[in-house]
C-alpha positions in Angstrom: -109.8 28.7 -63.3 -108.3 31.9 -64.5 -105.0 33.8 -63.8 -106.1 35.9 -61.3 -108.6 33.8 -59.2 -105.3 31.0 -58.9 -103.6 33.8 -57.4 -105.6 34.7 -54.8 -106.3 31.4 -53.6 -102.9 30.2 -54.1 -101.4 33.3 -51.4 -104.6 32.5 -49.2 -103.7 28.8 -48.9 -100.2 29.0 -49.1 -99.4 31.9 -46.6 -95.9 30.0 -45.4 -94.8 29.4 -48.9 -91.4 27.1 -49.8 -88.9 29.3 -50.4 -87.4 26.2 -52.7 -90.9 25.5 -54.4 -89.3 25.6 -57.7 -86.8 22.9 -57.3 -88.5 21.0 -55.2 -91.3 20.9 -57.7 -89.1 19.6 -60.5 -87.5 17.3 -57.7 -83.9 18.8 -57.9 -84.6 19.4 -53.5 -86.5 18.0 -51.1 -87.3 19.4 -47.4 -88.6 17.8 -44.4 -90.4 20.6 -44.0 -92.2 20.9 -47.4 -95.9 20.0 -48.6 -97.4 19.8 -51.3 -100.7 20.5 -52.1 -102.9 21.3 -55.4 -105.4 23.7 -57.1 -107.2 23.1 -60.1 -104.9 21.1 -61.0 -101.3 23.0 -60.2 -99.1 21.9 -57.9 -97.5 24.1 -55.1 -95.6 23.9 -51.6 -96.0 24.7 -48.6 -93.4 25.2 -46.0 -94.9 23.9 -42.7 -92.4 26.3 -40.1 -92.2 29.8 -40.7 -89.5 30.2 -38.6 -87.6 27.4 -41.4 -88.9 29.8 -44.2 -87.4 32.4 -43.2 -83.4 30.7 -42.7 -84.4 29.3 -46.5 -85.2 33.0 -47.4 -82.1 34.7 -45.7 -79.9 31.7 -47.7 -81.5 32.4 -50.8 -80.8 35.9 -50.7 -77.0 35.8 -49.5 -76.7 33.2 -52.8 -78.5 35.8 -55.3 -76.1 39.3 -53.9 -73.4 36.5 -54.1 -74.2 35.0 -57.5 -74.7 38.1 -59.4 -71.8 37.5 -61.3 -72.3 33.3 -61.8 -75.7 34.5 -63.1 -74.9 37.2 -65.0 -77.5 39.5 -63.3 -76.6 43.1 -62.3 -79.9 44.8 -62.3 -81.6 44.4 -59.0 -85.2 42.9 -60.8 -87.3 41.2 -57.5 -88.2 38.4 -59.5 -85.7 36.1 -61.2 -86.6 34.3 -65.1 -87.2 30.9 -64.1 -84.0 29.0 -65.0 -82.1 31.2 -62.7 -84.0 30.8 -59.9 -83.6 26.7 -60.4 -79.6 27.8 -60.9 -79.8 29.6 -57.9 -81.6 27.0 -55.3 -80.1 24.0 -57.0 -76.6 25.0 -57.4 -76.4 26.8 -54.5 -77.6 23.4 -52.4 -75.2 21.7 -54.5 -72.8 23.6 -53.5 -73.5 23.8 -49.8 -73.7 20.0 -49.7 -70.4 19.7 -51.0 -69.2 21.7 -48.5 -70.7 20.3 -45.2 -70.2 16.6 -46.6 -67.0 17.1 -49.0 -66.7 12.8 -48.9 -69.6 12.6 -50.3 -70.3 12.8 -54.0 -73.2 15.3 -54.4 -76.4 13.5 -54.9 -78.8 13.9 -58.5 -81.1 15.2 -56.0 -80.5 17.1 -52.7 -82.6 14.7 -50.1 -83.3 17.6 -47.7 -82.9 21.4 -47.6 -83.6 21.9 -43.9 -81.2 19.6 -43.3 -78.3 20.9 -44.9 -79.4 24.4 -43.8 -78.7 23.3 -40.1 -75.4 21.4 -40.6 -74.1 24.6 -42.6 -75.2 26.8 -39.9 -74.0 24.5 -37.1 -70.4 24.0 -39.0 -69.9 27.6 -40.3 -71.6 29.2 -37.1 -73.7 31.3 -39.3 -74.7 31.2 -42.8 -73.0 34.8 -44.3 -70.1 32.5 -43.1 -70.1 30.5 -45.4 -67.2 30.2 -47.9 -69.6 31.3 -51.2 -66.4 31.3 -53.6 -66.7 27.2 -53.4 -70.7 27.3 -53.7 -70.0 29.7 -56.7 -68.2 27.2 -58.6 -71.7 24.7 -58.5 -74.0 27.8 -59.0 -72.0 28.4 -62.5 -72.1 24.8 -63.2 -75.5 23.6 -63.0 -77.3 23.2 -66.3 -81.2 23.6 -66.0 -82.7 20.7 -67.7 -84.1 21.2 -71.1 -87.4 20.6 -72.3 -88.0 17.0 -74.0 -88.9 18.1 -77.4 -92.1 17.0 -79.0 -92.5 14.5 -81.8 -94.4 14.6 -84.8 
């Protein structure tokens, strides 16, 4: 299947898309409200309540104007390289479950996004109240995984 024709169906089938797809993908984040499905043999997620897409989109948009500096990204480029987007939704949750369960040790993966949305929102009343200088710190932190090397 070429480029182009993966596209199209991919935004035809997928109109509420995961806002997390990437992590969740690579299993850093998984949502109650995420599915996955495949075409030709690529993976992708679907978010199954639009009205939960759009909280995930508002959050991940308060963490990027926030993390501009963590991520050393000034410009104002739509699309993010890859490992900063994974920075950004990993770290970010990371950082948010630290702060709505601070007993807790943060998890090697966070068990659900929706989740921790809704406990951030219900403990910080809204989510631009959130104290980002402590979700900062876990942004700045999180290494993306590197690629296992081949042998030869």
């Amino acid at each position: 299947m070429d480029q182009d024709a993966f596209r199209k169906t991919y935004r035809e089938v997928n109109e509420v898309y995961c806002a997390f797809e990437k992590s969740v993908l690579t299993n850093e984040c998984q949502c109650r409200q995420a599915e996955r499905f495949c075409i030709a043999e690529r993976e992708g997620v679907h978010c199954r309540s639009k009205e939960k897409q759009g909280r995930c989109l508002k959050w991940l948009e308060l963490l990027r104007e926030q993390s501009r500096f963590a991520l050393r990204t000034e410009e104002q480029r739509r699309l993010l390289p890859h490992g900063k987007a994974i920075r950004l939704q990993v770290g970010g949750m990371r950082g948010l479950q630290l702060l709505v369960t601070p007993d807790v040790p943060i998890p090697a993966s966070i068990a659900d996004v929706d989740r921790t949305l809704a406990a951030a929102e219900q403990q910080f009343g809204s989510l631009t109240a959130v104290p980002f200088s402590a979700i900062m710190r876990e942004v700045a932190a999180y290494q993306v995984r590197k690629r296992a090397r081949r042998r030869r």
